[in-house]
ROSE-4610 file (N, C-alpha, C; in Angstrom, 1 decimal, always signed):
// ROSE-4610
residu = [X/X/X/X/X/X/X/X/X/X/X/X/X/X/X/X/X/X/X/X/X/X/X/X/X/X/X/X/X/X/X/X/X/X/X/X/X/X/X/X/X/X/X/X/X/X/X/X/X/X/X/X/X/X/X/X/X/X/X/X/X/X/X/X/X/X/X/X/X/X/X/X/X/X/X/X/X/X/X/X/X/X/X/X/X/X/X/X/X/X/X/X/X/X/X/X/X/X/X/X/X/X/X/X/X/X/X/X/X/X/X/X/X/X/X/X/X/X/X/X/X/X/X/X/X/X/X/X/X/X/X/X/X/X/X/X/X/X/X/X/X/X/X/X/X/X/X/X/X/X/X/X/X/X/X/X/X/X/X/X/X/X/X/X/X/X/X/X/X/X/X/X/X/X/X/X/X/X/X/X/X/X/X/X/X/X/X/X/X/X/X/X/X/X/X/X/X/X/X/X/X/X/X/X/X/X/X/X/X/X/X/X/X/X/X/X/X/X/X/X/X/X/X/X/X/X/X/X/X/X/X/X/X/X/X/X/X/X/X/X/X/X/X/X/X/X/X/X/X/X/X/X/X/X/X/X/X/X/X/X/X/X/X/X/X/X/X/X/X/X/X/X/X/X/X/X/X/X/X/X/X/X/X/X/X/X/X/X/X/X/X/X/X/X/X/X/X/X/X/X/X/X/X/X/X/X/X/X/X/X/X/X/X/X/X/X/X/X/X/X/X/X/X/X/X/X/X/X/X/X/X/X/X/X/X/X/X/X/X/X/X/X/X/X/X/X/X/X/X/X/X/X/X/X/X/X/X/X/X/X/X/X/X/X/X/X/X/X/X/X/X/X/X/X/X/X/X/X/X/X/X/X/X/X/X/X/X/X/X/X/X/X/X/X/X/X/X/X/X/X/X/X/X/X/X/X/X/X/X/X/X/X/X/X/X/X/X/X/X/X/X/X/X/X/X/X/X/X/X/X/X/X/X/X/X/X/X/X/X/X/X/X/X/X/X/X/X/X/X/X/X/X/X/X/X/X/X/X/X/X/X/X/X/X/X/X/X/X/X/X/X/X/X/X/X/X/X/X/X/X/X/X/X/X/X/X/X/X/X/X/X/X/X/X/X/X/X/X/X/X/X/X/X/X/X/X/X/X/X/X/X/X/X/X/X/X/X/X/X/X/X/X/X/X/X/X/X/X/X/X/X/X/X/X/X/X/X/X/X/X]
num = [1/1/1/2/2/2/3/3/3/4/4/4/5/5/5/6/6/6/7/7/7/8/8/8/9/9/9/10/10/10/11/11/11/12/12/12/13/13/13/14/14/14/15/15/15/16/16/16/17/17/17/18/18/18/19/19/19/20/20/20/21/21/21/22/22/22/23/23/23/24/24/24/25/25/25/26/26/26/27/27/27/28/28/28/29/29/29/30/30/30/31/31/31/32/32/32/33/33/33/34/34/34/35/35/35/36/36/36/37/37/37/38/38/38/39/39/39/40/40/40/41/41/41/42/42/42/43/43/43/44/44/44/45/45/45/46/46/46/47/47/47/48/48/48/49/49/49/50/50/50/51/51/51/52/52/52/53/53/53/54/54/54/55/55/55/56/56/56/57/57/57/58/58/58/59/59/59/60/60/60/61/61/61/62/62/62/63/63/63/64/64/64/65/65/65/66/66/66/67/67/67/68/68/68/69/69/69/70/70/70/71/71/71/72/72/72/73/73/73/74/74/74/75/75/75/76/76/76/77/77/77/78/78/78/79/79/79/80/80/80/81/81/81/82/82/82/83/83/83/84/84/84/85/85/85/86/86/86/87/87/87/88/88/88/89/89/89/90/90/90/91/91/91/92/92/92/93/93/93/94/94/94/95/95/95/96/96/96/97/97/97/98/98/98/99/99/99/100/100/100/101/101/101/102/102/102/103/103/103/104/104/104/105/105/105/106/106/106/107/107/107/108/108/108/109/109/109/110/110/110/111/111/111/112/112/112/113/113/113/114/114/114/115/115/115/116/116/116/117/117/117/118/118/118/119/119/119/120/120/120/121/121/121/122/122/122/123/123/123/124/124/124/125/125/125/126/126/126/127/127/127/128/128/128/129/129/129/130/130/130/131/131/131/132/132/132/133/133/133/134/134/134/135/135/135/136/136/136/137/137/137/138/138/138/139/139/139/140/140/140/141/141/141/142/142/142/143/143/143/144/144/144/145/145/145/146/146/146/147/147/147/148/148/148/149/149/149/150/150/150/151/151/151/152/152/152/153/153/153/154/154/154/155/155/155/156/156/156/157/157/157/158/158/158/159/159/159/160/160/160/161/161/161/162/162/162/163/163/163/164/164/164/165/165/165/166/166/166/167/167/167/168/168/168/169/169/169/170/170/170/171/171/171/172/172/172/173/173/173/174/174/174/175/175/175/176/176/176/177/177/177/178/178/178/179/179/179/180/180/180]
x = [-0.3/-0.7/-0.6/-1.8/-1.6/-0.7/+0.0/+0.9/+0.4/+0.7/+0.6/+0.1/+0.1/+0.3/-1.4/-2.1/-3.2/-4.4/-3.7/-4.9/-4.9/-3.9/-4.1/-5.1/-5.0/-5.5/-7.4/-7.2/-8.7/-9.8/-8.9/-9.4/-9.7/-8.8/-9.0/-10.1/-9.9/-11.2/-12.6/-12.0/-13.9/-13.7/-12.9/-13.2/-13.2/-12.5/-11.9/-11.4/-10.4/-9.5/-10.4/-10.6/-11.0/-10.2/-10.1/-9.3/-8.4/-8.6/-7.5/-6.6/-6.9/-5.9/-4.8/-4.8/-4.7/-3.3/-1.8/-0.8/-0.6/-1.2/-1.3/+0.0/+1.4/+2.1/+3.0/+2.9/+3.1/+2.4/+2.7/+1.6/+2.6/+1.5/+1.6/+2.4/+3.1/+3.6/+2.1/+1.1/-0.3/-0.6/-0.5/-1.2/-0.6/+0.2/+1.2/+0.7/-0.3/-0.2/-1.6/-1.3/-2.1/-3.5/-4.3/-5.9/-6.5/-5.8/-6.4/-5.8/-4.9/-4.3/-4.4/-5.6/-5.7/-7.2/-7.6/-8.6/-8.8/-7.2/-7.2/-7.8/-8.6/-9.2/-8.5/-7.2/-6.3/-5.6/-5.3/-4.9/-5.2/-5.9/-5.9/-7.5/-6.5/-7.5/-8.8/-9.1/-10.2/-11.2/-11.2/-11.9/-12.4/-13.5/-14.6/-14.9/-14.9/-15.2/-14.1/-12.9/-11.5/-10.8/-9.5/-8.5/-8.4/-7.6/-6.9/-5.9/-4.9/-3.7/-3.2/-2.0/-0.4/+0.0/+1.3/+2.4/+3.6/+4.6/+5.9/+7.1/+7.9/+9.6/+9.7/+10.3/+11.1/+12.4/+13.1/+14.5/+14.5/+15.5/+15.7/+14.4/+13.4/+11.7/+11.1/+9.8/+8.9/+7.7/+6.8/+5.5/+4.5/+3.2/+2.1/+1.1/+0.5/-0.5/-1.7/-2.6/-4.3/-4.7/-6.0/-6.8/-7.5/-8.1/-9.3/-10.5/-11.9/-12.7/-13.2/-14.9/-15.1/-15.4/-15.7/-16.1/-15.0/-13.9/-12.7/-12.6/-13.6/-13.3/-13.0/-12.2/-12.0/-13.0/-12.4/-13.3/-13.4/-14.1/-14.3/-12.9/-13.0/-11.3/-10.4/-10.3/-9.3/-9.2/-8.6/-8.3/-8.5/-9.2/-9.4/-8.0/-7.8/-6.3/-6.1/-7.8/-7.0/-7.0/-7.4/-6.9/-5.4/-5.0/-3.2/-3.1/-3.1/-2.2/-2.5/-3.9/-4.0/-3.4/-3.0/-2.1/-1.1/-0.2/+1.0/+1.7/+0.3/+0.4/+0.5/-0.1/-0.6/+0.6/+1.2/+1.8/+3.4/+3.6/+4.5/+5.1/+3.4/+3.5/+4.1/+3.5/+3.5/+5.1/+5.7/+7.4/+8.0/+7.5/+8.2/+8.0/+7.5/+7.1/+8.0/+7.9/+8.9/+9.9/+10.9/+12.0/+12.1/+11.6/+11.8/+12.0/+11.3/+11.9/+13.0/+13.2/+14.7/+15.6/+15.3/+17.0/+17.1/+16.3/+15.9/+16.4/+16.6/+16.7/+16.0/+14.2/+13.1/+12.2/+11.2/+10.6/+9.3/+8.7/+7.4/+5.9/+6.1/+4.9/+6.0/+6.9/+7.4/+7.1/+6.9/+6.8/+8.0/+7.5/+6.4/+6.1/+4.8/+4.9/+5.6/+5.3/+6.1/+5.2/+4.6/+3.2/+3.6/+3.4/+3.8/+2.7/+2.4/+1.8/+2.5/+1.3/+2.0/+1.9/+3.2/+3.8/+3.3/+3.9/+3.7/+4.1/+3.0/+3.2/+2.9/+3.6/+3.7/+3.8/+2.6/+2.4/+2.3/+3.4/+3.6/+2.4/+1.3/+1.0/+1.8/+1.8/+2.8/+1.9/+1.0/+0.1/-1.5/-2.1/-3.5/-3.4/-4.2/-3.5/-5.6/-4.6/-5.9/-6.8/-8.1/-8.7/-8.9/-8.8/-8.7/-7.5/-6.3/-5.1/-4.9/-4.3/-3.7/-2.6/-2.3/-1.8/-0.4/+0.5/+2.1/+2.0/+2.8/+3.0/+4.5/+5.6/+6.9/+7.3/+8.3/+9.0/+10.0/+10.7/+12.7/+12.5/+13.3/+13.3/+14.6/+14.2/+15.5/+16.1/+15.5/+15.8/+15.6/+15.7/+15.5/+16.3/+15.4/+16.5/+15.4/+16.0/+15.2/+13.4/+12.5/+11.2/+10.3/+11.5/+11.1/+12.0/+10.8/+11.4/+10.5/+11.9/+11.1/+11.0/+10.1/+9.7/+9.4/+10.2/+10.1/+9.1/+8.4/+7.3/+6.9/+6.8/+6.4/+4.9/+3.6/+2.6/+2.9/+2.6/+3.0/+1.2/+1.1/+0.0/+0.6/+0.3/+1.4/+2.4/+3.2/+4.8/+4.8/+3.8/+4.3/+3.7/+4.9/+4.9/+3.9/+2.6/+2.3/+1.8/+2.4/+2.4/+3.9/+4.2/+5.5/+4.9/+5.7/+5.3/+6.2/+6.2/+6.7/+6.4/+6.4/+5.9/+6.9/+6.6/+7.4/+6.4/+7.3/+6.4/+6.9/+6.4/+6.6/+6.4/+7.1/+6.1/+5.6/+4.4/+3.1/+4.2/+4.1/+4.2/+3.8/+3.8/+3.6/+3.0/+2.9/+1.8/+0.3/+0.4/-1.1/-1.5/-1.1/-2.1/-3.1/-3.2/-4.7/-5.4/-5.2/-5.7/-7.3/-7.0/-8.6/-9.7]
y = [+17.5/+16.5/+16.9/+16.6/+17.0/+16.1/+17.0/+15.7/+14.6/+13.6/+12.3/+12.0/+12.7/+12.3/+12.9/+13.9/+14.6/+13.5/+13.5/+12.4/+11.2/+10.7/+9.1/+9.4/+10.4/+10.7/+10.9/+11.4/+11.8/+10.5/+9.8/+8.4/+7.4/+7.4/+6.7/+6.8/+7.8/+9.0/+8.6/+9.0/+8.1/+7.0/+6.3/+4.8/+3.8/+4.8/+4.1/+2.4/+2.6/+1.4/+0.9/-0.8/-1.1/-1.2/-0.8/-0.5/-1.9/-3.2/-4.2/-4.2/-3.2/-3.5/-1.8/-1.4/+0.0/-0.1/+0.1/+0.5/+1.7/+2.4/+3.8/+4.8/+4.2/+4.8/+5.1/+4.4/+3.9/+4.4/+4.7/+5.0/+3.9/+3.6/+2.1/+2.6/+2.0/+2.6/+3.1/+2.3/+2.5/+3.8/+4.4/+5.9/+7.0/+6.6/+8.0/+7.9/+7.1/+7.1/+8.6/+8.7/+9.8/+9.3/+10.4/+10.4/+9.5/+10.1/+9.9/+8.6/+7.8/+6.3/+5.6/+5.9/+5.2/+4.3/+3.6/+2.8/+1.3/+1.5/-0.3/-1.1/-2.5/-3.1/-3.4/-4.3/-4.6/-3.9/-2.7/-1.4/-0.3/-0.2/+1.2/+2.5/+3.0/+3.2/+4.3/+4.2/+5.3/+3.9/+2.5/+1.2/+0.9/+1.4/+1.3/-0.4/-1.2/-2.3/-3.6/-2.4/-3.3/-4.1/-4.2/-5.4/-4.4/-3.1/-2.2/-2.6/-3.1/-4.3/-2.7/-3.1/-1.9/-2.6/-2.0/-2.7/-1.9/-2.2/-1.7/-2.3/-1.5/-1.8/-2.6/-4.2/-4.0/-4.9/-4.0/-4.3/-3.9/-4.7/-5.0/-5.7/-6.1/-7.1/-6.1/-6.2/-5.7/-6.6/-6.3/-7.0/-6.4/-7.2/-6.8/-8.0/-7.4/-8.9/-8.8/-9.4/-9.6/-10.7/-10.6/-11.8/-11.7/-13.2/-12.9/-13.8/-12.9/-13.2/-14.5/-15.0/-16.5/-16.1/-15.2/-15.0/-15.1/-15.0/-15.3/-16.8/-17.8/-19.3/-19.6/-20.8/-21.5/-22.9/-23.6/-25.0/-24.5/-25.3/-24.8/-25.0/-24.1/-23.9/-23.7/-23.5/-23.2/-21.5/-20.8/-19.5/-19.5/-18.9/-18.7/-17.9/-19.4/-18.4/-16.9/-16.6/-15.2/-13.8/-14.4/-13.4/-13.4/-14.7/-14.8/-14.1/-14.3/-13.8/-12.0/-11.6/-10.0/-9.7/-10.6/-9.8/-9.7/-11.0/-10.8/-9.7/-9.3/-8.5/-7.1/-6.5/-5.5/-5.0/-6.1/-5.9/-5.6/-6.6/-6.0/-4.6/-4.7/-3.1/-1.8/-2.2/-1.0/-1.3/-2.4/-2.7/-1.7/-2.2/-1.4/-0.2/+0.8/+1.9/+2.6/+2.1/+2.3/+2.1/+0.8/+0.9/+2.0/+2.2/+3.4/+5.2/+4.9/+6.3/+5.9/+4.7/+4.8/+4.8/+4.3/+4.2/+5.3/+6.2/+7.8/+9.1/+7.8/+9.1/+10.0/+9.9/+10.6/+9.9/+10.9/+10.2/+9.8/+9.5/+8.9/+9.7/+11.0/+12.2/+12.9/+13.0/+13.9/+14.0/+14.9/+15.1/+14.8/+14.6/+13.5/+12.5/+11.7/+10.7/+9.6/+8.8/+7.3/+6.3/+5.7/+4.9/+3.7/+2.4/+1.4/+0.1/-0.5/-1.2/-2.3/-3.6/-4.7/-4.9/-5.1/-5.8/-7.4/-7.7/-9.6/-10.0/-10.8/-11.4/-13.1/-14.0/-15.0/-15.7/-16.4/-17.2/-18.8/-19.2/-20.5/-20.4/-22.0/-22.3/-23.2/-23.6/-24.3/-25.3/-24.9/-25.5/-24.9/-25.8/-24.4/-24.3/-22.6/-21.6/-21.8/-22.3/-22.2/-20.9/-20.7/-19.9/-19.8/-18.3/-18.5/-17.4/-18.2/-17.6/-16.4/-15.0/-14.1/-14.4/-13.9/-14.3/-13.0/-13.6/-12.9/-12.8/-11.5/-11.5/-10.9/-11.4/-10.7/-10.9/-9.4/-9.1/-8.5/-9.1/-8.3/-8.5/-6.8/-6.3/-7.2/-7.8/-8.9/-7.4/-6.8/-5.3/-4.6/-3.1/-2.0/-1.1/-1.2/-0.4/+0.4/+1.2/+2.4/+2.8/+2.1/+2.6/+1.0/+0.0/-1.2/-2.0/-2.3/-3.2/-4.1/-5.2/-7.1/-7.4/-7.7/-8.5/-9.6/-10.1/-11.8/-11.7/-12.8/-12.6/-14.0/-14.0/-15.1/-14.8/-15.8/-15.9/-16.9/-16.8/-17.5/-17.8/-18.6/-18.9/-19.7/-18.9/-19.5/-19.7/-19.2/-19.7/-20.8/-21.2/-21.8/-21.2/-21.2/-20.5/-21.7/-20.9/-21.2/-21.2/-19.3/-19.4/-18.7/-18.7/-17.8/-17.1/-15.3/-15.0/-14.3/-13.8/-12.7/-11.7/-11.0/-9.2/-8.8/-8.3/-7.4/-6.0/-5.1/-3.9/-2.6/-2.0/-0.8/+0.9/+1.8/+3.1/+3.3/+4.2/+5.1/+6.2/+6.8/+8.2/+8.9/+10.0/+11.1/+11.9/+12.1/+12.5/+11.9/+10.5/+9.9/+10.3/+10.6/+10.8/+11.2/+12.4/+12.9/+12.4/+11.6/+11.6/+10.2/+10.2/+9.4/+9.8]
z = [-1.1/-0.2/+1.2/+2.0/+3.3/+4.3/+5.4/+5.9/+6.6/+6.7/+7.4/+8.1/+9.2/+10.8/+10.9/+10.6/+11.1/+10.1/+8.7/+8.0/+8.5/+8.7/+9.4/+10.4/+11.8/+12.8/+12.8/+11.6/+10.9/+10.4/+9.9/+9.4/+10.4/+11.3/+13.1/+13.5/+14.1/+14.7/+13.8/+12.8/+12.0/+11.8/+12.6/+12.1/+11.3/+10.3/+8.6/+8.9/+10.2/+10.3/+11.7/+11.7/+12.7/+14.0/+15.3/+16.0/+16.4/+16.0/+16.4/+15.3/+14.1/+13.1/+13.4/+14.4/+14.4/+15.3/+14.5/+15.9/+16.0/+16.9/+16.9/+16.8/+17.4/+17.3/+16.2/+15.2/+13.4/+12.7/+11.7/+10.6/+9.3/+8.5/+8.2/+6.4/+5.7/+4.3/+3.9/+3.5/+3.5/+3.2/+4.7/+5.5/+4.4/+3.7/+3.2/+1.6/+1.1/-0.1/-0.7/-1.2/-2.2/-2.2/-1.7/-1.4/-3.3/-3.8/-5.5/-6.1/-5.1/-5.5/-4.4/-3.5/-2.3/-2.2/-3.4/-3.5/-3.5/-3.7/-3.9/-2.9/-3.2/-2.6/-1.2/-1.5/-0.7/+0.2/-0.5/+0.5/+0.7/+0.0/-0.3/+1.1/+1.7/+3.1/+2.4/+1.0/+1.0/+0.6/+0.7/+0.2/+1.1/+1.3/+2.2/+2.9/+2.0/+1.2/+1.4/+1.5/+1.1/+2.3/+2.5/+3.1/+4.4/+3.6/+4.4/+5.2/+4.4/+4.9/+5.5/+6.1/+6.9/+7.4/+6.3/+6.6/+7.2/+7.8/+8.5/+8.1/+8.4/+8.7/+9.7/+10.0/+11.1/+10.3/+10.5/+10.5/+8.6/+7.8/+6.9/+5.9/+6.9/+6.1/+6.9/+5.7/+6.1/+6.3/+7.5/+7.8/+8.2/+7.6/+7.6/+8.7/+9.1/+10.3/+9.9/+9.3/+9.0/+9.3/+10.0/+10.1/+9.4/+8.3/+8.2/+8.8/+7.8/+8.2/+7.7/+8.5/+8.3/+6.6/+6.2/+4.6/+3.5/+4.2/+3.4/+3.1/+3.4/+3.2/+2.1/+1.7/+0.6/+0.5/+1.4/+2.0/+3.5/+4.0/+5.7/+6.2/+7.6/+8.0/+6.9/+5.8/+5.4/+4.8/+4.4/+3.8/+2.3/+1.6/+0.0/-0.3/-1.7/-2.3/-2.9/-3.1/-3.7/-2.7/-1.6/-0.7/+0.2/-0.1/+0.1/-0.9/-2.0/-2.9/-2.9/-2.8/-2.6/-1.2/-0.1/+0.5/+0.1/-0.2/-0.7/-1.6/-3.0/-3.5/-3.6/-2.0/-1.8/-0.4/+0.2/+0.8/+0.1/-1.3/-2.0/-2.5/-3.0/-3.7/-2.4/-1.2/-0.4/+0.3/+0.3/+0.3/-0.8/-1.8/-3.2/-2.7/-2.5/-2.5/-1.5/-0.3/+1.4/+0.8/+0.4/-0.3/-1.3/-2.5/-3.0/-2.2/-1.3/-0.5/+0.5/+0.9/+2.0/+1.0/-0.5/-1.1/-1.6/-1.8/-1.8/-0.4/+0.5/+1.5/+1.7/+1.2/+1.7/+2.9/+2.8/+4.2/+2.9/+3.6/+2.9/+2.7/+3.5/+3.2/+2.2/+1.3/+1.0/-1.0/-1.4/-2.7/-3.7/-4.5/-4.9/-5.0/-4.8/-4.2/-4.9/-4.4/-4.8/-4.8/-5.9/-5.3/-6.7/-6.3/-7.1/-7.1/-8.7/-9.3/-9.4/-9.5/-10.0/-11.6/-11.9/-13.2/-13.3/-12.2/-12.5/-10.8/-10.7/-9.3/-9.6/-8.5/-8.3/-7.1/-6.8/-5.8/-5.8/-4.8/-4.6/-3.1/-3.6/-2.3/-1.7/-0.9/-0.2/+0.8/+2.0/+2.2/+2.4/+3.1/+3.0/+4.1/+4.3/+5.4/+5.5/+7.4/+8.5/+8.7/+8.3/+8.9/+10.4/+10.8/+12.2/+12.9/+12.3/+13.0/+12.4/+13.3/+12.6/+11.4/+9.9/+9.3/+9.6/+9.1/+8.9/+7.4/+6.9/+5.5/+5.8/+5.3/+5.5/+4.3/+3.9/+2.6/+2.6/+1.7/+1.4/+0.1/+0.0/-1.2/-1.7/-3.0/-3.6/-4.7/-5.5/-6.2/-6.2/-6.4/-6.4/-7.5/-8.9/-9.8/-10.9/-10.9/-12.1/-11.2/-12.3/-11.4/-11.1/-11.2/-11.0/-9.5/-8.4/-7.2/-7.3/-6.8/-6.6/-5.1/-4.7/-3.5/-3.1/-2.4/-2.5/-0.5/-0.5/+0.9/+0.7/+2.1/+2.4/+3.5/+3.7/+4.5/+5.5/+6.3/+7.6/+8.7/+9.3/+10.3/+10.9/+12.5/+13.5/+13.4/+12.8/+12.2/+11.4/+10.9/+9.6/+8.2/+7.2/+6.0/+4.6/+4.7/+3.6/+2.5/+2.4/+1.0/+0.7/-0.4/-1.1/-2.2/-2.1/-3.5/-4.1/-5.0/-5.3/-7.1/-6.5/-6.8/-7.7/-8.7/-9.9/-9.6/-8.7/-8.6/-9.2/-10.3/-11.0/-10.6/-10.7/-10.1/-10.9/-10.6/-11.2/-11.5/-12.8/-13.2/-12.9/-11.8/-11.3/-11.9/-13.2/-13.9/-14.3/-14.1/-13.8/-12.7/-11.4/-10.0/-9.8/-10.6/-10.9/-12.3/-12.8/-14.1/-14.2/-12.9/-12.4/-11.9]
């Protein structure tokens, strides 16, 4: 796998990421995953098509920031549920994954990779989330054991939380990576 810092740079530069979703001095859990498991709609940066969520450490939780678009509607002004729940989802997965390398004491370009699926995810709506506002996705890891981490997250608009979810995220066998 080539290191990190020059492919992110490469994807920029062409314009993979649209520049308001771009903190240039980060590279997002996202950036580090494997060219050959990097399709997912939600995250995955080779999805032309897709979310292209990135997410970060700060502190102990991790957060991710997306707006979306007017095409994301549910009812007017409001947000369609299943793109809460594919952030939540996707934002888990790439928690799971970052956890898996700090309780590893690796860095996140390092072999081999660490790349994690959802088992079972669960979302509470809470209220309906305004289209419009940038959305918050924050997550703490509640487990971390064997090749299975739980992520509990919440969605936020404007500071108020409304949705809750949580993520049963499993790793990929290292031996699948190429087998697509």
């Amino acid at each position: 796998m080539a290191p990190a810092g020059p492919s992110m740079a490469r994807r920029i530069a062409s314009g993979l990421y649209p520049a308001k979703e771009i903190e240039m001095s980060r590279l997002a859990f996202q950036d580090y995953y494997p060219e050959d498991v990097a399709h997912c709609y939600g995250c995955g940066y080779k999805n032309e098509h897709g979310l292209r969520i990135r997410s970060f450490w700060d502190g102990q939780e991790s957060v991710c920031y997306y707006t979306p678009s007017p095409h994301h509607t549910a009812v007017p002004g409001y947000v369609y549920g299943g793109l809460i729940a594919s952030l939540i989802d996707c934002h888990s997965t790439g928690t799971a994954a970052a956890a898996a390398y700090r309780a590893s004491d690796r860095s996140m370009d390092s072999e081999p990779p660490l790349r994690f699926v959802t088992a079972s995810l669960h979302v509470d709506y809470l209220r309906p989330t305004p289209l419009g506002p940038m959305l918050e996705i924050r997550g703490v890891v509640d487990e971390l054991k064997g090749r299975k981490v739980v992520v509990s997250s919440t969605l936020s608009a404007e500071g108020v939380v409304c949705a809750r979810g949580r993520v049963v995220a499993v790793q990929i066998p290292a031996d699948l990576f190429s087998a697509g």
